[in-house]
N, CA, C and O atoms as a CHARMM CRD file, in Angstrom:
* protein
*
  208
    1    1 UNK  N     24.10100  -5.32500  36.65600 PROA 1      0.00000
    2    1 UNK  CA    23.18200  -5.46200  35.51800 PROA 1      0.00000
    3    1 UNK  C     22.04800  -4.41700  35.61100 PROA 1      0.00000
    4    1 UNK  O     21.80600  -3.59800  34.72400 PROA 1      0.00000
    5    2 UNK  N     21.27200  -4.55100  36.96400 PROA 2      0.00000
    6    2 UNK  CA    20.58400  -3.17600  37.10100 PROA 2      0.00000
    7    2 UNK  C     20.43200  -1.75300  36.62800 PROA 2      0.00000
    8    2 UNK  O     19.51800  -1.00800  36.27500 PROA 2      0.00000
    9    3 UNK  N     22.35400  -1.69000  36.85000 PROA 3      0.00000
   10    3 UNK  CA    22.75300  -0.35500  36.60500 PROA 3      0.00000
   11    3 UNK  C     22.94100  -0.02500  35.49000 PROA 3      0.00000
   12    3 UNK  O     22.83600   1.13200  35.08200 PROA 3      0.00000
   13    4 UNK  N     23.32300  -1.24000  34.66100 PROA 4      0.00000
   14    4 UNK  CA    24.20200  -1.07100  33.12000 PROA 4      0.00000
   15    4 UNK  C     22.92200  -1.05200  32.00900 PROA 4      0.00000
   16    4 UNK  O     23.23000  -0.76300  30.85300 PROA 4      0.00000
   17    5 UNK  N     21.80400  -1.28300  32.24100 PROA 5      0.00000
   18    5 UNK  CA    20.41400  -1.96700  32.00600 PROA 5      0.00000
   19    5 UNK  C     19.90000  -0.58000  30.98800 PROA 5      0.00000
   20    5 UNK  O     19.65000  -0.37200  29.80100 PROA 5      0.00000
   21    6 UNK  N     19.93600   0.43400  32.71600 PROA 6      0.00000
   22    6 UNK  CA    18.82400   1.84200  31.75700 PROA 6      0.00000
   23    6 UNK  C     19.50900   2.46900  30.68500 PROA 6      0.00000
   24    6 UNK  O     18.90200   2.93400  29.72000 PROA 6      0.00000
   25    7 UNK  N     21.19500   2.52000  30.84800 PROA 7      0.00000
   26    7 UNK  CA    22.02600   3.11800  29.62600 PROA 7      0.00000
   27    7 UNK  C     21.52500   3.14500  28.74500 PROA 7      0.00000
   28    7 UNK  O     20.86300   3.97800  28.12700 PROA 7      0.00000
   29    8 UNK  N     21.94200   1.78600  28.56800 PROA 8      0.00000
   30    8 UNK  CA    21.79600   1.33600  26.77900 PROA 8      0.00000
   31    8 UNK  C     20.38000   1.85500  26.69800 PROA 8      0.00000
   32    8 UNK  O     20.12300   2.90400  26.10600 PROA 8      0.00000
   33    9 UNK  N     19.62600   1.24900  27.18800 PROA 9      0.00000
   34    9 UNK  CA    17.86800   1.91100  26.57800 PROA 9      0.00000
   35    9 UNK  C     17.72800   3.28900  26.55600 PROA 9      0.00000
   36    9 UNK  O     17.08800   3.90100  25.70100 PROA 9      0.00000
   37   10 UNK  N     18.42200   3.86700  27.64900 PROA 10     0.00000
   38   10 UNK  CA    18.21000   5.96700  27.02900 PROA 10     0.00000
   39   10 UNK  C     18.80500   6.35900  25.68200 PROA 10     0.00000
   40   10 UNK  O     18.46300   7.19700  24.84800 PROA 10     0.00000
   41   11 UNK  N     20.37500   4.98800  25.77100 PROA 11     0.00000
   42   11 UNK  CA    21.05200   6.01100  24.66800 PROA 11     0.00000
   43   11 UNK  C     20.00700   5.44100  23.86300 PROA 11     0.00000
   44   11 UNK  O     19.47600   6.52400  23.62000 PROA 11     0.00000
   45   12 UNK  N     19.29900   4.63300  23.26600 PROA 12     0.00000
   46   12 UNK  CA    18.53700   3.90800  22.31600 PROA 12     0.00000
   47   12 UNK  C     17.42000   4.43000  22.15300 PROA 12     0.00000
   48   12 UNK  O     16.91200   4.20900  21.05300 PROA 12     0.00000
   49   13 UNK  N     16.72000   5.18800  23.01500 PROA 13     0.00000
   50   13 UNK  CA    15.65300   5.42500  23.03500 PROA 13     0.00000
   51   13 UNK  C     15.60100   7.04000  22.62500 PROA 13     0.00000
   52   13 UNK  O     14.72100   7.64400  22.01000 PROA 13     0.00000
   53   14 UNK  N     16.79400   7.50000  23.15700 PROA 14     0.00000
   54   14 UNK  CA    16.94600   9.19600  22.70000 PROA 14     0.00000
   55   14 UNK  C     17.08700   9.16900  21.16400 PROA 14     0.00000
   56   14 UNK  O     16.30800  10.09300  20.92900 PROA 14     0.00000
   57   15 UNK  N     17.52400   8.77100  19.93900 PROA 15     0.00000
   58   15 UNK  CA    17.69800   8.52700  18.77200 PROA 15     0.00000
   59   15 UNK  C     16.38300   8.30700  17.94100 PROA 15     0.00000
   60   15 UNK  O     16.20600   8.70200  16.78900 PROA 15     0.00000
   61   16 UNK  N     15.53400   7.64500  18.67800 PROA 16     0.00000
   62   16 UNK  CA    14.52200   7.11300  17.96300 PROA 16     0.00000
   63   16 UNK  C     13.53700   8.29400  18.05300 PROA 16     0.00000
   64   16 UNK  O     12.66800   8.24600  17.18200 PROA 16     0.00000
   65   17 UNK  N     13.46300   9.34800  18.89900 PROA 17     0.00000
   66   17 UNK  CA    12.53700  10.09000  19.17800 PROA 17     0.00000
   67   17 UNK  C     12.49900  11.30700  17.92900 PROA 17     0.00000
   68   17 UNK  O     11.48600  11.95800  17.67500 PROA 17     0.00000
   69   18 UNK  N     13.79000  11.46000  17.22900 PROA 18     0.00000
   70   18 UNK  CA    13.58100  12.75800  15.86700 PROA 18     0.00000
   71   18 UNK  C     12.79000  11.74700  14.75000 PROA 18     0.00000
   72   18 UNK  O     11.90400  12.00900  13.93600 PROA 18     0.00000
   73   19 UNK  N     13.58400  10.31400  15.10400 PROA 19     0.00000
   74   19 UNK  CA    12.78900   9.49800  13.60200 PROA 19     0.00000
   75   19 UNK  C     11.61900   9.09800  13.31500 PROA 19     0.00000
   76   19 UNK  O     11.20600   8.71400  12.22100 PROA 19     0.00000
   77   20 UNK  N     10.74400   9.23500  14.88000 PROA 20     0.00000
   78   20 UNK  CA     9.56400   8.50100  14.82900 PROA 20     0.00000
   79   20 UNK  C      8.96800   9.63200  14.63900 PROA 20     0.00000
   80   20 UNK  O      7.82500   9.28600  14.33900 PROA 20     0.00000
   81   21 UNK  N      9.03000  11.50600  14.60900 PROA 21     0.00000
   82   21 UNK  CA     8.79000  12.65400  14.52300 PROA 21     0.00000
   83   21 UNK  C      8.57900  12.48600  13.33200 PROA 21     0.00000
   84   21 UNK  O      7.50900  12.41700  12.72700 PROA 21     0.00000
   85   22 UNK  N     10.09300  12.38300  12.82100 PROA 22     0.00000
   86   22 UNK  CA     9.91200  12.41800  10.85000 PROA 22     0.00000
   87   22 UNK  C      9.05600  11.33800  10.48100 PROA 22     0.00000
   88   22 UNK  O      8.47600  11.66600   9.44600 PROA 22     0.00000
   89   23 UNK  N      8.69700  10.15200  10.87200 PROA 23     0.00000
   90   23 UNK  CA     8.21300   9.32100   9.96100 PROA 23     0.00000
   91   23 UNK  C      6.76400   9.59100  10.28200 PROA 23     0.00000
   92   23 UNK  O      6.14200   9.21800   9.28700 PROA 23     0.00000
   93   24 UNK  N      5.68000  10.19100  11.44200 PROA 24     0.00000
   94   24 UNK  CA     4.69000  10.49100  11.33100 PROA 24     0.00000
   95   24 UNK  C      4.83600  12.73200  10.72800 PROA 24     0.00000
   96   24 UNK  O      4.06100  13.68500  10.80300 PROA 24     0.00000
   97   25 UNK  N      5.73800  12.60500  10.40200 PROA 25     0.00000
   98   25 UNK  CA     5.51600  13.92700   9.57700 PROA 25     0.00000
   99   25 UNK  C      5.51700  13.28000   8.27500 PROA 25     0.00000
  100   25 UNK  O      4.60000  13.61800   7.52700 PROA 25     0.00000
  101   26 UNK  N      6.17200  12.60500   7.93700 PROA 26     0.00000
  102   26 UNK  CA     6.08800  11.85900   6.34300 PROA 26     0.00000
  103   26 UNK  C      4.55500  11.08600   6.03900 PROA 26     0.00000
  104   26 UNK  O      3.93100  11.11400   4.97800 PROA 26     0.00000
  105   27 UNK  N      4.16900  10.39600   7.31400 PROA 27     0.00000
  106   27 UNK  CA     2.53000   9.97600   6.93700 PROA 27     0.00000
  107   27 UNK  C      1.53100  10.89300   6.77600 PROA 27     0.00000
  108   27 UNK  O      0.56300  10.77000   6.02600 PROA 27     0.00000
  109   28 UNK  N      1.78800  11.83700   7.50900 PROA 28     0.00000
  110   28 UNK  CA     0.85900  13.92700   7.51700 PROA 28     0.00000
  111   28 UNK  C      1.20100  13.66300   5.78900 PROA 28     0.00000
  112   28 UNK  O      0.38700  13.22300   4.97700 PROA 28     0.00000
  113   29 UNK  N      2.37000  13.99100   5.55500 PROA 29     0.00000
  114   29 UNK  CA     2.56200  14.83900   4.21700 PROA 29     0.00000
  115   29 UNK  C      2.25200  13.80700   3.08400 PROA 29     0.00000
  116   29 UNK  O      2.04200  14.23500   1.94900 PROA 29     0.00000
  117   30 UNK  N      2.21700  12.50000   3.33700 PROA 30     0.00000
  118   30 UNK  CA     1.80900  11.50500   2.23000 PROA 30     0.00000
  119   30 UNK  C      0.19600  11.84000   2.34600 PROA 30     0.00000
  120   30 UNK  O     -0.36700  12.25700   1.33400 PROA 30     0.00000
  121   31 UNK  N     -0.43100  11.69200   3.36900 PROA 31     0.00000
  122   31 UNK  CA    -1.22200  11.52900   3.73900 PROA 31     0.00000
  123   31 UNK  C     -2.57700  12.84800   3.31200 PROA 31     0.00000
  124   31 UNK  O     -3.80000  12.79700   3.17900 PROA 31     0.00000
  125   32 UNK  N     -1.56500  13.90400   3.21700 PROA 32     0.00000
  126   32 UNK  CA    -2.28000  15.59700   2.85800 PROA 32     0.00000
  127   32 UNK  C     -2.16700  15.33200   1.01900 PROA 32     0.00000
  128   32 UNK  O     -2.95400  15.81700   0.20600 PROA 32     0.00000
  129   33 UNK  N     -0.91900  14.39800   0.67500 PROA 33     0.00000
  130   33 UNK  CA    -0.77300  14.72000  -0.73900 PROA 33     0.00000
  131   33 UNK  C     -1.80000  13.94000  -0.87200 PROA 33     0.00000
  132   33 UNK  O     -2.75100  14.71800  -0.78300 PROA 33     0.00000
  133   34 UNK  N     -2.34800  12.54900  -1.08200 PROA 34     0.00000
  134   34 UNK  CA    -3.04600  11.64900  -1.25900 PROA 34     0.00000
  135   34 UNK  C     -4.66200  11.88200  -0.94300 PROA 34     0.00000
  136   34 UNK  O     -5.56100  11.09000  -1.22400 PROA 34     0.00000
  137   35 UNK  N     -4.80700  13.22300  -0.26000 PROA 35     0.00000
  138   35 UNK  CA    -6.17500  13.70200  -0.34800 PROA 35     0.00000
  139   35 UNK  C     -6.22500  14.93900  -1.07500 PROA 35     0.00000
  140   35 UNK  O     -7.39300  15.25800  -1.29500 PROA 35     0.00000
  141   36 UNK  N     -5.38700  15.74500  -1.52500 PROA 36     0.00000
  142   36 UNK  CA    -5.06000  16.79900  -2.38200 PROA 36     0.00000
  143   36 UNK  C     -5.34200  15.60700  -3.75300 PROA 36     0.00000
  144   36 UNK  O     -6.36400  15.15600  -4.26900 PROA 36     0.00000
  145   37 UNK  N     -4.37100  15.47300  -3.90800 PROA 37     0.00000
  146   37 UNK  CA    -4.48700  14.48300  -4.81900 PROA 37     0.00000
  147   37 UNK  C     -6.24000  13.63000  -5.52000 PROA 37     0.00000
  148   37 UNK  O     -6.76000  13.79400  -6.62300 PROA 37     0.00000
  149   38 UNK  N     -6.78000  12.64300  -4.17800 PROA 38     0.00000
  150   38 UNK  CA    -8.32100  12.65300  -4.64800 PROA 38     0.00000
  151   38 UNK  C     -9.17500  13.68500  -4.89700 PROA 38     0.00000
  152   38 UNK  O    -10.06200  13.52300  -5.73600 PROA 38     0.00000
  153   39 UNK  N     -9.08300  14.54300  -4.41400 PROA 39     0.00000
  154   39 UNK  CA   -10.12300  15.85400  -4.66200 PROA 39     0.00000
  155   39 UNK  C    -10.19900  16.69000  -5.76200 PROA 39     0.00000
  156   39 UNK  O    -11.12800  17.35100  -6.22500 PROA 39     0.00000
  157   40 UNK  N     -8.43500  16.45400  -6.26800 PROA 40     0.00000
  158   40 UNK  CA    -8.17400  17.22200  -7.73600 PROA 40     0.00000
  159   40 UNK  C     -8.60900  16.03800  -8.69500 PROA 40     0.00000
  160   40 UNK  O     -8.50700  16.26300  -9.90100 PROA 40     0.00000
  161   41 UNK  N     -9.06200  14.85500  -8.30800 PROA 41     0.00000
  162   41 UNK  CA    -9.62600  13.66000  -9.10700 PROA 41     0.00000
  163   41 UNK  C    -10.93200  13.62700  -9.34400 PROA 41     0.00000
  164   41 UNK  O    -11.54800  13.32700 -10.36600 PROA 41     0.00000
  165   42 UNK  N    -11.38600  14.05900  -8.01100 PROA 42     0.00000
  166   42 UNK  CA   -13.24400  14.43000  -7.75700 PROA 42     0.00000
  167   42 UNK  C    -13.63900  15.49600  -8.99700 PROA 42     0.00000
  168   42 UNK  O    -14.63500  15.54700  -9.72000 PROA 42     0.00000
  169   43 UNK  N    -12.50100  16.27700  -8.93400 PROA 43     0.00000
  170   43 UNK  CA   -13.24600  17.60000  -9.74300 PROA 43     0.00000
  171   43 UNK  C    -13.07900  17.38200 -11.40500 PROA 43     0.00000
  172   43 UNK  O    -13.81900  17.46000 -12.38600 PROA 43     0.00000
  173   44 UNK  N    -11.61700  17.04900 -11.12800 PROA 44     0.00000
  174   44 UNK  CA   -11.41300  16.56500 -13.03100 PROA 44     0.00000
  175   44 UNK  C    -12.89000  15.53700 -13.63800 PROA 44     0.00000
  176   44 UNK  O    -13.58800  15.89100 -14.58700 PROA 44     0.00000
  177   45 UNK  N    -13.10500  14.28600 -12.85800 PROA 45     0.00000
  178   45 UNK  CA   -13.85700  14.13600 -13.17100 PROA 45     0.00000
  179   45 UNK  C    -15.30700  14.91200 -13.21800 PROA 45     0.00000
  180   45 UNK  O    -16.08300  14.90900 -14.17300 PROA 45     0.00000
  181   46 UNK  N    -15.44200  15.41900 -12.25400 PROA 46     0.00000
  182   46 UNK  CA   -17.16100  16.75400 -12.03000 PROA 46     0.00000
  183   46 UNK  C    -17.11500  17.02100 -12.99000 PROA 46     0.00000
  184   46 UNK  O    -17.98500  16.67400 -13.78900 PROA 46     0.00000
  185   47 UNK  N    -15.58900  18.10000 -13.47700 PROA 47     0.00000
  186   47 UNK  CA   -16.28000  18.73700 -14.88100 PROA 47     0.00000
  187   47 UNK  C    -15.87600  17.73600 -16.01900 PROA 47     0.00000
  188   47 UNK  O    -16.18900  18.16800 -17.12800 PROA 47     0.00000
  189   48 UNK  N    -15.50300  16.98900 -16.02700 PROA 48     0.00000
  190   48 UNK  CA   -15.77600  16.26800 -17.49300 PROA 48     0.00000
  191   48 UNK  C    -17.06200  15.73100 -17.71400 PROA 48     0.00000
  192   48 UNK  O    -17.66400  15.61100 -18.78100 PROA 48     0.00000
  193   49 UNK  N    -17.52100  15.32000 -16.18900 PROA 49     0.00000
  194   49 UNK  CA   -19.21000  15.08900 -16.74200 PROA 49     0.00000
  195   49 UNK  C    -20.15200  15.81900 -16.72200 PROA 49     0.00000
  196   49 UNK  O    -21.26100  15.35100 -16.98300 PROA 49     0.00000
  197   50 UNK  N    -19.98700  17.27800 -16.38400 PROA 50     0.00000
  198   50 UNK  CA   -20.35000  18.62500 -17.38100 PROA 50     0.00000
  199   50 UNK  C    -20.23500  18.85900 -18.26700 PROA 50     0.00000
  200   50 UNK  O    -21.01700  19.54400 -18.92700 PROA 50     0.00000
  201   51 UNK  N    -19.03500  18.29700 -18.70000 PROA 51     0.00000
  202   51 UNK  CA   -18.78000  19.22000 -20.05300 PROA 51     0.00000
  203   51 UNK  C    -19.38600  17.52800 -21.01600 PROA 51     0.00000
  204   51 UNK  O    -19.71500  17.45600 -22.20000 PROA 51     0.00000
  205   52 UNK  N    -19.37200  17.13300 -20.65800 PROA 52     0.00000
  206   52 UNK  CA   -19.79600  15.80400 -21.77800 PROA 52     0.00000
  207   52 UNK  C    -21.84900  15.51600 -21.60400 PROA 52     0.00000
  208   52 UNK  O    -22.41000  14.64900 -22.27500 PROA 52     0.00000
């Protein structure tokens, strides 16, 4: 049991290491859009309450 034990968890554990990569590259890139995003909100509003 000892022996048969670490297998399974490397093979299990080697797999998870590209996905947990991609899924904090997907929170970066949600995360960059969603402040791109407020700032182009900040300004639309700035100048509308210039121009009004």
């Amino acid at each position: 049991m000892g022996v048969g034990s670490p297998a399974p968890s490397r093979a299990d554990f080697r797999p998870q290491i590209p996905y947990l990569q991609g899924s904090v590259m997907l929170k970066f890139f949600a995360s960059a859009v969603g402040i791109v995003f407020l700032i182009g909100l900040l300004v639309v509003v700035g100048l509308l309450m210039l121009i009004f």
